[in-house]
C-alpha positions, 0 to 999 in steps of 0.5 A, spaced: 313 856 715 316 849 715 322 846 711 317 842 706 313 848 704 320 853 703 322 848 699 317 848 694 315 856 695 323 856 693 322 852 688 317 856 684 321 862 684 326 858 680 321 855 676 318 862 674 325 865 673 327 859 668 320 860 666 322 866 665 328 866 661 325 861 656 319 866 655 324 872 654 329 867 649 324 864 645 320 871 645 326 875 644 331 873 640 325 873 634 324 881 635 331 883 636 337 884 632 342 879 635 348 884 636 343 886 642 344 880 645 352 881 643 352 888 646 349 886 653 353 879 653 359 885 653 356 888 659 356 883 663 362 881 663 363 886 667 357 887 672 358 879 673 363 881 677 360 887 680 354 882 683 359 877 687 359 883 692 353 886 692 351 884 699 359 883 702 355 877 705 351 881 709 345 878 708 347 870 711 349 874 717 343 877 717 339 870 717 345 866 721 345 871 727 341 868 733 339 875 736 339 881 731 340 888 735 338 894 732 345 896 732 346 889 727 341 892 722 342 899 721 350 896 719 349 891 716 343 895 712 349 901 712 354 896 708 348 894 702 347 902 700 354 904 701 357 898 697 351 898 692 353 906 690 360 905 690 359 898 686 355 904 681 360 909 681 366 903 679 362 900 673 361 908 671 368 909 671 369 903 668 363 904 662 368 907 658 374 904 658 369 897 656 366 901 650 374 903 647 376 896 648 371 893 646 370 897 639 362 900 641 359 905 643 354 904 645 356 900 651 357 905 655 351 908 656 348 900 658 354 898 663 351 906 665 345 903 666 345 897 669 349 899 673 343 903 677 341 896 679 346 896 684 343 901 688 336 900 688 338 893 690 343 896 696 335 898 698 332 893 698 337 887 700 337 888 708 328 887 707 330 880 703 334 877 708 330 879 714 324 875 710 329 869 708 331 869 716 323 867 718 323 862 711 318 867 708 318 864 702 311 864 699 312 872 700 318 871 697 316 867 691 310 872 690 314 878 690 319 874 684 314 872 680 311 878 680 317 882 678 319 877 673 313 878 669 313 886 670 320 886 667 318 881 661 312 885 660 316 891 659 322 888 655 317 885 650 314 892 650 320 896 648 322 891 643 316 891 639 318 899 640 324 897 636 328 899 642 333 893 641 338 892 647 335 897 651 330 891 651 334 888 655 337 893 659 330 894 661 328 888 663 333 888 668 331 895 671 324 894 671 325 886 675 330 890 679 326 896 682 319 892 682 322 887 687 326 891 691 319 896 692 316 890 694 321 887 698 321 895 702 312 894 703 313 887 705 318 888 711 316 892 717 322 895 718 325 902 719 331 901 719 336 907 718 343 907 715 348 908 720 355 912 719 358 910 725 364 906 723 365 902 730 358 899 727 360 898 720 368 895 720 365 889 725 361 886 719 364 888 714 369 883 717 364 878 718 362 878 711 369 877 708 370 870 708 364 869 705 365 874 700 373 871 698 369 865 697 364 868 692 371 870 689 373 863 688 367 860 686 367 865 680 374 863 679 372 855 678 366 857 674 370 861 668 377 858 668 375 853 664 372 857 659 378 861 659 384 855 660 380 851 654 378 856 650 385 858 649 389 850 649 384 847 644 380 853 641 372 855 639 370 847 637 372 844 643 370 849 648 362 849 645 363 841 646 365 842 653 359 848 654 354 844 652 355 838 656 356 842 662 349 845 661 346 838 660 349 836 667 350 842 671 342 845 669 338 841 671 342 839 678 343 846 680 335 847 679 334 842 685 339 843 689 339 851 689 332 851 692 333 847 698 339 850 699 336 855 700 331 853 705 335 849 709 340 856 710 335 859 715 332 852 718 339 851 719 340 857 722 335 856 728 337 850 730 344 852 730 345 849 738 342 843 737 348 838 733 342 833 733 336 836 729 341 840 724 344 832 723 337 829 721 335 835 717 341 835 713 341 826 712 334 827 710 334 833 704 341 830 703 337 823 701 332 827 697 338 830 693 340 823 691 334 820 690 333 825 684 340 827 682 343 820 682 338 816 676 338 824 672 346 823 672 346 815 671 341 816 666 345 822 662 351 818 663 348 811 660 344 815 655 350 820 653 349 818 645 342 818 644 341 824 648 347 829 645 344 827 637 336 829 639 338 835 643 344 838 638 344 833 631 350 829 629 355 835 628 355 835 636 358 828 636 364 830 641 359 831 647 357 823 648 365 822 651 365 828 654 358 827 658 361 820 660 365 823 665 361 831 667 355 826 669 359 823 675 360 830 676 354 833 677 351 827 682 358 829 686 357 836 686 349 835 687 352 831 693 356 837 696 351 842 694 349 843 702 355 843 705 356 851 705 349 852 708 352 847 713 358 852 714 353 858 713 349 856 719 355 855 724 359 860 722 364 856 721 365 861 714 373 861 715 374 854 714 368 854 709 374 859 705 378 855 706 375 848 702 373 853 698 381 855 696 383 848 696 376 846 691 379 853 687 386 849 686 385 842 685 379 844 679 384 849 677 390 844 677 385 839 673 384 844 667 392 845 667 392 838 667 387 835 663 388 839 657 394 835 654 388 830 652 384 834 650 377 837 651 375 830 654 382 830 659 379 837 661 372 833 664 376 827 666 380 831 670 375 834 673 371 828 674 378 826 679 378 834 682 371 833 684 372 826 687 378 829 691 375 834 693 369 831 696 372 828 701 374 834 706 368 837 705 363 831 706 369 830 713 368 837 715 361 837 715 360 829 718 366 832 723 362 840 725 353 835 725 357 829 728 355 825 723 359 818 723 360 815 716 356 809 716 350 814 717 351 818 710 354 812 707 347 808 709 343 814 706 346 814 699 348 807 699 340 804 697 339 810 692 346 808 688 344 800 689 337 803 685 341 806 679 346 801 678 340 796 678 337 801 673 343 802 668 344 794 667 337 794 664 339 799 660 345 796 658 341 790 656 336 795 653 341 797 648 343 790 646 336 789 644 335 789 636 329 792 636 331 797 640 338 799 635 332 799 628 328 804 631 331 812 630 333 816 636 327 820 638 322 813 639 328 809 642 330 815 647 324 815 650 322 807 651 329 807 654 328 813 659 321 810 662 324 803 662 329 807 666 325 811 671 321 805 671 326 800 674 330 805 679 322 807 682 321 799 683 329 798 687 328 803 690 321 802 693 324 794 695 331 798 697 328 803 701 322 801 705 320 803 712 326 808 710 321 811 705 317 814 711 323 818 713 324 821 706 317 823 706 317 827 711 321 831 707 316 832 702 310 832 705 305 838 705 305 840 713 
């Protein structure tokens, strides 16, 4: 499959689980008490956590890997099962401690339960990266819708049952089991479990880093809940959320599946420094095509924005966006970076940015908290800038890419942004404008926007734009 039709296979999985997820709120929340949505909002404190090491990175190993031996998989395949079952038996030693700290019963039983999810992905997970390694994507795409729908199907059906949060619960299970079944019919493959540790203690040094990495990143995902929560309270903390969801949702939902695809496309041609630098060029043109007008257009229309999607009691979010949209173009940027590492085997030093990443955004929180919620996103914003810069180097350094080749490929789509926030600047200066309520300005603003960026970006691209399309283009 080429890397044109993985991306967009990749992207209607994710467009089915955020289909998904919206269903299931919207549905849900209707049929259901809220203390269910509390009581697994309990659970996955504690499984989040258990889910970074479902596959102790086995799974990249798999799709990196030139040459897979028999030996290689039964490991690897090994370390998946022993790991899920191991995974099980910590959550079940833990279900009741999490019940007595948390004051509910009930607890128990659904960290009990969820933690089967382990297990039964254990199965399946060494199946999912053999069809990752060869962009089986559309199969990929297919099994996840399907499981998806089987496990909203049956969360609707309990609930109507009034079976409350076991609705949830066995969403999860049903999506779990459906997709790991699928996933076993899908791969020819009799790969057995090996108990021969010579096999095994080799791989499970391999994955390591790219495990201590997935740490790090829960890390910078949750310390500023945790260090803003605690400085400066509830309020502050809500304003923060919001405004990262605004910024950072959309972005990880065009950065995830192409990075996705590139893992094992790059994988393939992981001796060939030439090909590997044209593609990352290519879909990193393609990610600032689309994050850099997003992000200019939340920062530029911040106020109308936060007022149609919360109302006037959000007020905070405008001067916190100003400085998290900068952000979400910076991360969207670097976003493919550790697929470039992943793909090298260069995960050592992929963990090692990962630790510097973890202290400067950390250093930012402690930092910018003196200031408030709005010093925590400028601070951040500064973190990300620095950070940027020995991960865009370690990358040109590992493709031998020179600088002039990535600043030529994002210099014409930031020369169409700032084209288009003048005109929306001069948009907001218009009195006609300012009279009209928000939910008719804001659109006549964001198609004056779009409009502008798509003209300067045509003009700025020109033959260039051949070489974008590429990416896109059905093969």
């Amino acid at each position: 499959m080429s890397l044109v039709s993985s991306i967009r296979w990749a992207a209607v999985s994710q467009a089915g689980r955020i289909a998904s997820q919206l269903v299931s709120v919207t549905v849900l929340s209707r049929i259901m008490p809220q203390q269910a949505y509390g009581i697994l909002a309990m659970a996955m404190t504690i499984t989040n956590l258990a889910f970074l090491f479902r596959d102790l990175g086995m799974s990249a190993i798999i799709i990196q890997r030139q040459e897979l031996t028999q030996e290689l998989k039964s490991a690897v395949h090994s370390v998946n099962v022993f790991t899920g079952f191991a995974t099980m038996a910590v959550l079940l030693a833990l279900s009741l401690p999490a019940a007595h700290v948390f004051r509910v019963d009930e607890l128990a039983l659904v960290i009990a339960a969820l933690s089967l999810i382990f297990p039964i992905s254990g199965f399946g997970l060494l199946a999912q990266a053999l069809i990752e390694r060869e962009s089986g994507f559309r199969r990929l795409a297919r099994i996840e819708v399907a499981s998806m729908t089987s496990g909203l199907v049956t969360s609707i059906a309990l609930a109507l049952n009034g079976a409350g949060v076991w609705s949830l619960v066995g969403q999860m299970l049903v999506s779990t089991l459906v997709t790991n079944v699928q996933l076993r019919l899908a791969v020819d493959d009799r790969t057995r479990l090996s108990t021969a540790w010579r096999d095994i203690l080799p791989v499970l040094r391999l994955g390591r880093n790219v495990s201590l990495f997935r740490v790090l990143l829960y890390v910078e995902q949750n310390a500023d809940g945790m260090i803003i929560g605690r400085a400066l309270g509830v309020i502050p903390l809500a304003i923060y959320s919001m405004s990262s969801k605004i910024t950072l949702f959309p972005l990880q939902n065009i950065t995830g599946p192409i990075s996705r695809a590139l893992f094992p496309a790059f994988s393939r041609n992981q001796n060939s420094r030439a090909a590997m630098a044209a593609t990352y060029l290519r879909s990193v043109a393609a990610i600032c095509i689309v994050a850099a007008p997003i992000m200019a257009a939340v920062c530029m229309l911040r106020a109308d924005l936060a007022l149609l999607l919360f109302g006037p009691k959000w007020d905070g979010i405008p001067a916190v966006l100003q400085w998290l949209a900068p952000v979400g173009f910076l991360q969207a940027l670097t976003a493919t970076t550790g697929v470039v590492f992943l793909s090298l085997d260069r995960t050592g030093l992929m963990l090692k940015l990962g630790i510097v990443g973890c202290v400067l955004q950390l250093t930012s929180y402690l930092v910018g908290v003196r200031w408030g919620v709005q010093g925590v996103a400028a601070s951040f914003f500064v973190a990300n800038l620095i950070n940027m810069v020995p991960c865009m180097a370690c990358v040109m350094r590992c493709l031998e890419i020179g600088p002039k080749r990535i600043l030529d490929t994002v210099a014409r789509p930031l020369i169409a942004c700032l084209v288009m926030a003048l005109v929306l600047a001069l948009m907001d200066r218009l009195p006609q404008l300012s009279a009209l309520p928000p939910m008719l300005a804001f659109p006549i603003k964001a198609a004056g926007a779009a409009l502008t960026y798509f003209l300067v970006l045509g003009m700025v691209l020109k033959q260039d734009l051949s070489g974008i399309v590429a990416l896109v283009r059905p093969s």
